[in-house]
C-alpha positions as CSV (number, residue, x, y, z in Angstrom):
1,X,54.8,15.4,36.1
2,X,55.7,12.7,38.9
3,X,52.8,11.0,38.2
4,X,54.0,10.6,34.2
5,X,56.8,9.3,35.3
6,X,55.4,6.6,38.0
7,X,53.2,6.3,34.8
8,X,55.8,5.1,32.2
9,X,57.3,2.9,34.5
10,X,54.4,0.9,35.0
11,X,53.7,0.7,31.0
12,X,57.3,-1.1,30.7
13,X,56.9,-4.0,33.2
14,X,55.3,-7.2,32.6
15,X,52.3,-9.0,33.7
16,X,54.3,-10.8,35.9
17,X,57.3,-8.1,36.8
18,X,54.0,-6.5,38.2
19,X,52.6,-8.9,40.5
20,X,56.2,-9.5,42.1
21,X,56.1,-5.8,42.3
22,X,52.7,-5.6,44.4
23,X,54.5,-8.9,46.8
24,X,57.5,-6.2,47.3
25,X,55.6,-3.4,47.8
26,X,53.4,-5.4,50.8
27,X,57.0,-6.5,52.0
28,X,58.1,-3.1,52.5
29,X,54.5,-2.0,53.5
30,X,54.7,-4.9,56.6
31,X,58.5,-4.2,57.4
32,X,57.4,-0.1,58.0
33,X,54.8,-0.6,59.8
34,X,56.9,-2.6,62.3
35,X,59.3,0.2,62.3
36,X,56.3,2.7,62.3
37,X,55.3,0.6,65.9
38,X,58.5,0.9,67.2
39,X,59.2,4.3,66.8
40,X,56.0,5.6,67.6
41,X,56.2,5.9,71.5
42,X,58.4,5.2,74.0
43,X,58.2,5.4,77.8
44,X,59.5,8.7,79.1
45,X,62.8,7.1,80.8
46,X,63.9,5.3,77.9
47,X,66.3,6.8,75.0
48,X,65.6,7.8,71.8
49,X,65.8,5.8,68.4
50,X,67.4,8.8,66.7
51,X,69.5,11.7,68.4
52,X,66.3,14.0,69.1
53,X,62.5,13.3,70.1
54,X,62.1,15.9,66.8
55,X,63.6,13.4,64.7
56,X,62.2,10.4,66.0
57,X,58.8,12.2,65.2
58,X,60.1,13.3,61.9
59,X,61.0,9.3,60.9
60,X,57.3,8.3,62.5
61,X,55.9,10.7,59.6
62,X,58.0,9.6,57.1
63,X,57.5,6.0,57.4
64,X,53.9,6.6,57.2
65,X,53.7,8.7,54.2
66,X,56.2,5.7,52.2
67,X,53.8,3.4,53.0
68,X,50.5,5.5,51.5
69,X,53.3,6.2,48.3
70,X,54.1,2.4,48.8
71,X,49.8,1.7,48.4
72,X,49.3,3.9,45.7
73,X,52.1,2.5,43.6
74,X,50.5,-1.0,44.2
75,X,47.1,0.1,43.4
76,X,48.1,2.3,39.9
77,X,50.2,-1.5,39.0
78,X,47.3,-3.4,40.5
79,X,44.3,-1.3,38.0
80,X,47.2,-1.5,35.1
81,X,47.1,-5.6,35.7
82,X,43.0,-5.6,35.8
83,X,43.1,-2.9,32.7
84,X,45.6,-5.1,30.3
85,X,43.9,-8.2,31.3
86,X,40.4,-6.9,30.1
87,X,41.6,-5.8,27.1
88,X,44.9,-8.0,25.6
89,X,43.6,-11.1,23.1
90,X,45.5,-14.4,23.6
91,X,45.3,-16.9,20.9
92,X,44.0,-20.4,22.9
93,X,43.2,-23.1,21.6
94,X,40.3,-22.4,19.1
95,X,39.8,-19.1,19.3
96,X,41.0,-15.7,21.0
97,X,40.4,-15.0,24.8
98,X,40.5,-12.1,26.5
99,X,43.2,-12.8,29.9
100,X,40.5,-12.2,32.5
101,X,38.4,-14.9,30.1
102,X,41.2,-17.0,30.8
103,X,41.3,-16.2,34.6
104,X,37.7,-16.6,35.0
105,X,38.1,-20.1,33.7
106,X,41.2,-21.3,35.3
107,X,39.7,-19.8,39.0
108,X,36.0,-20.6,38.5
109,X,34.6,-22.0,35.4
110,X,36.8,-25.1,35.0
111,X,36.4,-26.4,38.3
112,X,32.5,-25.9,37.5
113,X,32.9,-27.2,34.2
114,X,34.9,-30.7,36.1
115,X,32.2,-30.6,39.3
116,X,29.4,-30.7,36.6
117,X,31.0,-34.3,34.8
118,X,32.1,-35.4,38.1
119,X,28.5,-35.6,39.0
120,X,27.4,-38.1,36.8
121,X,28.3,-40.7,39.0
122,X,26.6,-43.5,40.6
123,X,26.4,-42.3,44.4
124,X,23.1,-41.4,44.6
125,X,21.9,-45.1,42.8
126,X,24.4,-47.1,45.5
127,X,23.5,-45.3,48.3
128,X,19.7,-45.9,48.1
129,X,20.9,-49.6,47.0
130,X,21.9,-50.5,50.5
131,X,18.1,-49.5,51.4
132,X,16.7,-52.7,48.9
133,X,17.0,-56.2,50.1
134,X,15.9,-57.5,46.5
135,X,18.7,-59.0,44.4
136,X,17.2,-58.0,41.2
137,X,17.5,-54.2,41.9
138,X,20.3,-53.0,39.7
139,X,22.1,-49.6,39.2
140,X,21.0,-48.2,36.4
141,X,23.0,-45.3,34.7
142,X,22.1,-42.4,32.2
143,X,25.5,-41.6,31.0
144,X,28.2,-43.0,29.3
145,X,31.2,-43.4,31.8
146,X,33.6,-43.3,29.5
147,X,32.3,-40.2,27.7
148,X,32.2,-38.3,31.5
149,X,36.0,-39.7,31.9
150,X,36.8,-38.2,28.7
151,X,35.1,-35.2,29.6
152,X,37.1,-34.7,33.0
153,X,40.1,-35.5,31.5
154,X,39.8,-33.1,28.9
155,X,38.5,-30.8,31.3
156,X,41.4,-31.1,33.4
157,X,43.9,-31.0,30.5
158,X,42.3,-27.6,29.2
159,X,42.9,-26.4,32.7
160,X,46.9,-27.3,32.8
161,X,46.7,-26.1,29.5
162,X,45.4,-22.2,30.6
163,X,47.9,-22.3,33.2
164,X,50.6,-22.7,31.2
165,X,49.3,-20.3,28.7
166,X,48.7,-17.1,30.9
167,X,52.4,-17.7,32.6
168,X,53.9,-17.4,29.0
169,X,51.1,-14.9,28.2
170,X,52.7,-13.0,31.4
171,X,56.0,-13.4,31.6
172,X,55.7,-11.0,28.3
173,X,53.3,-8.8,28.0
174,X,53.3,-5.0,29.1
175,X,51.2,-3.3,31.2
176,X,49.0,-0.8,29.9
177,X,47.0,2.3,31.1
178,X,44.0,3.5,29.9
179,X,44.3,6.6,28.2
């Protein structure tokens, strides 16, 4: 029955409600474990945090067991991010995308897609250049420049572009389960 409940909850928060969730929950995770260290020993002539050695053991326990809740919680919203990004459509652009499509782009692909049109550049040409003591060796290109500048900026612009649309796409879509 607990777990329903965690359950629901996690079905009406956002994309984004969930991720600032997971940055809590590591908070709280870091902040216990500090109070974990603290109150796990002491040296025998020093007093206790709490009014008996039983309860000081007792918090020790506690404080550990809130933080293995406080990981599952974060990993049941973490798998409900991964689960509704594989399967939630977002109209972009031209066609639909899947959010991890869009993810994969923004975090790998586009840079790829830019690093690729960025190459076409005259390095290689200039550098062995300096090699020639002739006058009448040129640089010769096989690419249009201004067709690989339109390329990066579009490129570029498709990038700002998925950024924008996966922090709307975020900011209101729920998280789902699978079933």
């Amino acid at each position: 029955m607990q777990d329903k409940v965690a359950e629901t909850a996690i079905t009406e928060m956002t994309i984004t409600q969930g991720m600032k969730e997971i940055k809590l929950i590591r908070k709280k995770i870091e902040v216990n474990c500090g109070r974990i260290t603290e109150f796990s020993s002491l040296l025998s002539n020093e007093k206790c945090h709490f009014k008996t050695e039983e309860e000081q053991k007792q918090a020790v326990i506690s404080l550990v067991q809130a933080n293995m809740d406080l990981c599952r919680r974060a990993l049941d919203i973490n798998n409900a991010i991964n689960y509704t990004n594989i399967v939630t459509l977002v109209d972009f652009e031209t066609r639909p995308y899947r959010i991890n499509e869009l993810l994969q782009l923004k975090r790998t692909y586009s840079a790829l897609k830019s690093q690729t049109f960025k190459s076409m550049n005259d390095s290689n040409a200039i550098n062995n250049r300096r090699h020639v003591t002739s006058d009448t060796v040129n640089v010769v290109r096989f690419y249009d420049t201004e067709k690989r500048n339109k390329l990066i900026d579009d490129q570029d612009t498709f990038y700002s572009r998925i950024t924008g649309r996966l922090e709307a796409v975020n900011a209101v879509t729920l998280l789902k389960v699978p079933e």
